[in-house]
NUPAZA-928713 format. One record per residue: residue in one letter; z, y, x negated of N, C-alpha, C, O in turn. Coordinates in steps of 0.1 Angstrom, whole numbers. Last residue first. Layout:
REC  type    nup  nnorth  neast   caup  canorth  caeast    cup  cnorth  ceast    oup  onorth  oeast
REC     A      Z       Y      X      Z        Y       X      Z       Y      X      Z       Y      X
...
This chain:
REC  type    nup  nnorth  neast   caup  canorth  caeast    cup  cnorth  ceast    oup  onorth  oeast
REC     X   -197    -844    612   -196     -857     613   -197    -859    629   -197    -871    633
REC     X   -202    -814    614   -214     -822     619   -215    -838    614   -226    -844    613
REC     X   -173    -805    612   -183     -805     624   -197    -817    627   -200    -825    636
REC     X   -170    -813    586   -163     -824     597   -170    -822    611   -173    -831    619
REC     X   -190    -799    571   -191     -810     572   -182    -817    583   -186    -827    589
REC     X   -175    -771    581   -191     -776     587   -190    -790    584   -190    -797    595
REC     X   -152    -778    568   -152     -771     581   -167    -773    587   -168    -775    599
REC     X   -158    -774    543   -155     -785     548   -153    -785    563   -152    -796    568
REC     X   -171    -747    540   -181     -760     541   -171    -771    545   -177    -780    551
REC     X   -146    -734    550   -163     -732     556   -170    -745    553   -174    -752    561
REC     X   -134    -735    525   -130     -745     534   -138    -741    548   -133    -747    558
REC     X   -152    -725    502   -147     -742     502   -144    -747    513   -148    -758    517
REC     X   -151    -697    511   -159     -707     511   -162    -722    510   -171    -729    515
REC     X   -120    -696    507   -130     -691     520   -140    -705    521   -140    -716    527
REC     X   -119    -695    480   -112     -708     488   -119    -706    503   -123    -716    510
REC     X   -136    -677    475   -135     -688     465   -132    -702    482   -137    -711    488
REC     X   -119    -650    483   -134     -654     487   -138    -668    484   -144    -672    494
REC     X    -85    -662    480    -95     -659     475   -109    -661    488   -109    -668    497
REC     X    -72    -661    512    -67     -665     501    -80    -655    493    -84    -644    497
REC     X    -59    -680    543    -62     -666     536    -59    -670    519    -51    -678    514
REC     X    -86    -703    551    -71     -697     546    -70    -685    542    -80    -679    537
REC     X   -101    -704    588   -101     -703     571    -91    -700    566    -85    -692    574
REC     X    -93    -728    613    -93     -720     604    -96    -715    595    -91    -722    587
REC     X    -94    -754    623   -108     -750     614   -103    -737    610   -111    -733    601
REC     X    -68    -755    639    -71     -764     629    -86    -761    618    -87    -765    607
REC     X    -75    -734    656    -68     -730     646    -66    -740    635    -64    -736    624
REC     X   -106    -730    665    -96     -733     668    -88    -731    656    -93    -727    646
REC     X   -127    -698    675   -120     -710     664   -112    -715    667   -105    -709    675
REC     X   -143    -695    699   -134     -690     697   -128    -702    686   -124    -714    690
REC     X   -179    -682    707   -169     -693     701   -155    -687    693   -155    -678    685
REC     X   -197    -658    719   -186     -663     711   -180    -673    709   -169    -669    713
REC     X   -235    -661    726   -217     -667     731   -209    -666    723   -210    -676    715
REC     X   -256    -639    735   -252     -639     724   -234    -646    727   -224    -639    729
REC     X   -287    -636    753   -269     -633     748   -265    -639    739   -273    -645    733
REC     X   -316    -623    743   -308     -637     746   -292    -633    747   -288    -625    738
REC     X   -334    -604    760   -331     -605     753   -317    -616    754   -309    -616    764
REC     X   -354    -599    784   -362     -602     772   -350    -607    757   -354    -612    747
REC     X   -336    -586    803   -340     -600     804   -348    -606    793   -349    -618    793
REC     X   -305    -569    790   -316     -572     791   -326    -582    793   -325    -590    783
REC     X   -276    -573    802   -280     -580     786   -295    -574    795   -294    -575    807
REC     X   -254    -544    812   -262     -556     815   -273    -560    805   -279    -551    800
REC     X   -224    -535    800   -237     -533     802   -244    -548    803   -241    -559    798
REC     X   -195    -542    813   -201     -542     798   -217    -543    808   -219    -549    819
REC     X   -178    -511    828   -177     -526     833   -191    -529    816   -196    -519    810
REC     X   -147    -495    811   -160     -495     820   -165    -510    819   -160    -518    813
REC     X   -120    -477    809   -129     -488     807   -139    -490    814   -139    -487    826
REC     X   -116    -449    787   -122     -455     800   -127    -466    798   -136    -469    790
REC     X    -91    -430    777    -99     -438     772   -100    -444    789    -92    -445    798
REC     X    -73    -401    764    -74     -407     774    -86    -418    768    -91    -417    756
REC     X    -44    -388    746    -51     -390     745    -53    -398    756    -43    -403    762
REC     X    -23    -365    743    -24     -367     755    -38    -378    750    -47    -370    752
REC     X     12    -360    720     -8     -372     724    -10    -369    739      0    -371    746
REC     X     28    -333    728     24     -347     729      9    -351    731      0    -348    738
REC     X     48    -314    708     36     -317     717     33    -328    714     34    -334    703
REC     X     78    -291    700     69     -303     704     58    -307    709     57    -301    720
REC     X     74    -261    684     76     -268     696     69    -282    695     57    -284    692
REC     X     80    -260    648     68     -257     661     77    -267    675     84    -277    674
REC     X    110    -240    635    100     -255     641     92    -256    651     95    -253    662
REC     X    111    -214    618    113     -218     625    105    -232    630     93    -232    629
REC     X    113    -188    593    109     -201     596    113    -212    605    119    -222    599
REC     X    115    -155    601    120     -167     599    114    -177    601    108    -177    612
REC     X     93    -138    581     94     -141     591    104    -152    593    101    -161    585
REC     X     82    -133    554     86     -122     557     94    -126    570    102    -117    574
REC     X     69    -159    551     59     -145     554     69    -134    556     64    -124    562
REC     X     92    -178    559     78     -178     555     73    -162    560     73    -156    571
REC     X    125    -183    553    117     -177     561    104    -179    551    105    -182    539
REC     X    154    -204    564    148     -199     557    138    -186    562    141    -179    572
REC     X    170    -214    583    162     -217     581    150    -211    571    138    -215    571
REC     X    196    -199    581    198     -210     571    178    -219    570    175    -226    561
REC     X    190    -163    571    189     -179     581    186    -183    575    177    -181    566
REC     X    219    -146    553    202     -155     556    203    -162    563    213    -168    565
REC     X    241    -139    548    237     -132     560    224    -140    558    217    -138    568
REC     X    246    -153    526    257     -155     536    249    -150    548    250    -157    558
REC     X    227    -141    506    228     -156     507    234    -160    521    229    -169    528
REC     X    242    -116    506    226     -118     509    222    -135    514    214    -138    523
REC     X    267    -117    493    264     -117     509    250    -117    515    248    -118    528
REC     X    256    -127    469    263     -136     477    263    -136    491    262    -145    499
REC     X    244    -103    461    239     -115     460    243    -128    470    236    -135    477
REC     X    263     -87    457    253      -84     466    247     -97    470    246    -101    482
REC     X    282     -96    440    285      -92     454    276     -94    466    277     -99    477
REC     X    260     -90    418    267     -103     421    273    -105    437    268    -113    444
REC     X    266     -67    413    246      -77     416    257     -86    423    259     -85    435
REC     X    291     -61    412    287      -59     421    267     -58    422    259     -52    429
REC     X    298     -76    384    301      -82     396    299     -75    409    303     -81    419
REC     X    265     -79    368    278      -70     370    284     -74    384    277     -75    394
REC     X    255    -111    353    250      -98     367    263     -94    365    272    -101    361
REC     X    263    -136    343    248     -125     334    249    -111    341    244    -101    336
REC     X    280    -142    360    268     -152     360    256    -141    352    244    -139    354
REC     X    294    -115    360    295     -129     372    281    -132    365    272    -124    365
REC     X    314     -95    338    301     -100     345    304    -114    352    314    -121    351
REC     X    328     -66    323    330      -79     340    313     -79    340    304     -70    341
REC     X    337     -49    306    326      -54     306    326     -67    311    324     -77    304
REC     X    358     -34    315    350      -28     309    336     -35    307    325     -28    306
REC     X    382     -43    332    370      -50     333    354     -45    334    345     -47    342
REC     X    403     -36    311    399      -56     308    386     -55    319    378     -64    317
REC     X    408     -11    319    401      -14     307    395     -29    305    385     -32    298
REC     X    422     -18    342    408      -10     342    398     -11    329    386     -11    328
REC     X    443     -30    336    431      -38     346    420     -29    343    409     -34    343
REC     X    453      -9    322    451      -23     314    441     -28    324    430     -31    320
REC     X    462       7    340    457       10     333    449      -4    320    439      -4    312
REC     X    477     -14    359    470       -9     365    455      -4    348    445      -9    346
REC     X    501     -18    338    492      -31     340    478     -26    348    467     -32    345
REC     X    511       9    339    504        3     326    494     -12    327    485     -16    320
REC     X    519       6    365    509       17     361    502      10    348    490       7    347
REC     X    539     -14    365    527      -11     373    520      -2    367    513      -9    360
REC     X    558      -2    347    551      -13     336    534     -18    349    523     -23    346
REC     X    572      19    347    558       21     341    550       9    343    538       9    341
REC     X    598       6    373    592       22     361    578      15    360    573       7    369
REC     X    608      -8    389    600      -13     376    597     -11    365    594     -16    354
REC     X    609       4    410    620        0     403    618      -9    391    627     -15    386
REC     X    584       9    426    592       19     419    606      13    407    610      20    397
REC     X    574     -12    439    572      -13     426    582      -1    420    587      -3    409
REC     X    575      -2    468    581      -15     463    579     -17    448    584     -29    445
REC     X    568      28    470    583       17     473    588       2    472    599      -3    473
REC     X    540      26    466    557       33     453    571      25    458    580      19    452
REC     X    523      17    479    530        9     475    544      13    464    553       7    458
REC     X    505      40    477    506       34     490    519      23    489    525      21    500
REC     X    499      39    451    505       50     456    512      47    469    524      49    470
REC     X    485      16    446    502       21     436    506      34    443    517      38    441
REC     X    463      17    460    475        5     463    490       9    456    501       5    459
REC     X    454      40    448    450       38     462    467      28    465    478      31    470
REC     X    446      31    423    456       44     424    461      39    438    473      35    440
REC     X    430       7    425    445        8     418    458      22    423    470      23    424
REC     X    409      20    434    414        9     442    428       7    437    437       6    445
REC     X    401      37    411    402       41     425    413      35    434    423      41    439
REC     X    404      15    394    407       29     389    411      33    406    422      32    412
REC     X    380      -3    400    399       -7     402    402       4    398    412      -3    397
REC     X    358      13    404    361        5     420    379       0    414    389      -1    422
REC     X    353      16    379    359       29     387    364      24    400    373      30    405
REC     X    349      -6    367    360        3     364    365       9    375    376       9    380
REC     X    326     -10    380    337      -20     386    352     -14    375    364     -19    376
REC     X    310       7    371    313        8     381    324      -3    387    329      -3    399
REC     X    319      23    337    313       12     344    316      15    361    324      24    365
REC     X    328      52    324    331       40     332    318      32    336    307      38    337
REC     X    327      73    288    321       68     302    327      54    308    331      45    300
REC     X    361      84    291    349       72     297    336      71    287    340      66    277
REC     X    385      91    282    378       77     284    369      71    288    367      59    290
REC     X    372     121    304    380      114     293    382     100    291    379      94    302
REC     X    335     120    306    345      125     312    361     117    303    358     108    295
REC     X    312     136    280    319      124     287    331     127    294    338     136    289
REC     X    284     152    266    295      156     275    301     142    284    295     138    294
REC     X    261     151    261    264      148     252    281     149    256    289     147    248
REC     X    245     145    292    241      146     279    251     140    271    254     128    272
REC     X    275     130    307    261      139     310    253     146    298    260     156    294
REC     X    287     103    325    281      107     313    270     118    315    259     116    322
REC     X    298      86    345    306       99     340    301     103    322    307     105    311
REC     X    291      56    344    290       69     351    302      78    343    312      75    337
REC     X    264      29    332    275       36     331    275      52    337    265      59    336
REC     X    254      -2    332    249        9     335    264      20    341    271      18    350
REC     X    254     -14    297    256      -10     306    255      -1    317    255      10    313
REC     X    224     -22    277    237      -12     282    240     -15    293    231     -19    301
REC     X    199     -34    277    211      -42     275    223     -35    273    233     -41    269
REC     X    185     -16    288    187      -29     293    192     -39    297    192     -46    307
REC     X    178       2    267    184        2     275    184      -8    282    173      -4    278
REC     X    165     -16    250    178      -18     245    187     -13    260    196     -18    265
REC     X    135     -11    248    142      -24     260    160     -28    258    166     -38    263
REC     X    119       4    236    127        8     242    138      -2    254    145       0    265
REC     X    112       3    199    113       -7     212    124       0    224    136       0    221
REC     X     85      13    174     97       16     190     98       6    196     89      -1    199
REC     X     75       8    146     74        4     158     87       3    166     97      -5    164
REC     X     58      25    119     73       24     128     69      18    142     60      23    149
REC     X     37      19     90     39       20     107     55      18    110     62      10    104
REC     X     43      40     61     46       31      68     40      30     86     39      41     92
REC     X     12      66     51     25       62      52     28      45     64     20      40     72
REC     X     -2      65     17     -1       62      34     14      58     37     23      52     31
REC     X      4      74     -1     -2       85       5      1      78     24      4      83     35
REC     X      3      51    -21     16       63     -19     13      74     -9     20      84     -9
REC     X    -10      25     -7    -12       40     -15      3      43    -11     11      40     -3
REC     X      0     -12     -9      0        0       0      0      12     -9      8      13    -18
């Protein structure tokens, strides 16, 4: 490579991606400990909410509510369900919960065609009359001692001819 030319640099912007998606951030300006996550801010909120509503039964404890409160919010800095932040996840579930169980095709629930039945019809009719120029034609009905076996083409044929020879003893 000249000394003149310079290197290629190749950008990849797919890191956002792998951030969190985080609130209380505006340029270069963060709110105190934060920036938060959103399942931060849901026990931050939800924590104050129940420790306030509840002073009377924790009061006699001093700090150590508050500090466990402050500790839940930081342990679920980086809460995931299955790869997904626990509210994909939320979503997910009640998506699953509210579906018909039959599914859906086209945007539509998938549902079972109504029943229907063979109507099929058939006519018997009386057998046409033989033409006088032309001979009929008698079935003979095998008896079951002349049989042929099921088997090979082979053995068919073997027991056809012995089957003719006893005939025309």
């Amino acid at each position: 490579m000249s000394a003149t030319a310079r290197p290629r640099v190749a950008r990849v912007y797919t890191s956002a991606r792998r951030h969190p998606w985080v609130l209380g951030k505006l340029g270069d300006w963060t709110i105190w400990f934060g920036p938060y996550t959103p399942a931060q801010l849901v026990v931050l909120g939800g924590g104050a909410f129940a420790l306030i509503k509840t002073y009377a039964l924790w009061s006699w404890a001093g700090p150590v509510p508050v500090l466990l409160w402050v500790g839940g919010v930081w342990a679920v800095r980086g809460a995931q369900i299955a790869g997904q932040n626990p509210f994909t996840a939320l979503l997910g579930v009640l998506t699953l919960l509210l579906r018909h169980p039959a599914g859906r095709i086209s945007g539509r629930v998938a549902r079972d065609r109504r029943p229907s039945y063979l109507r099929g019809r058939f006519i018997v009719e009386a057998a046409p009359e033989v033409a006088p120029g032309l001979r009929a034609v008698v079935v003979e009905t095998v008896s079951a001692r002349h049989r042929a076996p099921v088997g090979s083409g082979l053995s068919r044929l073997v027991a056809d001819a012995a089957g003719a020879e006893g005939r025309a003893a």
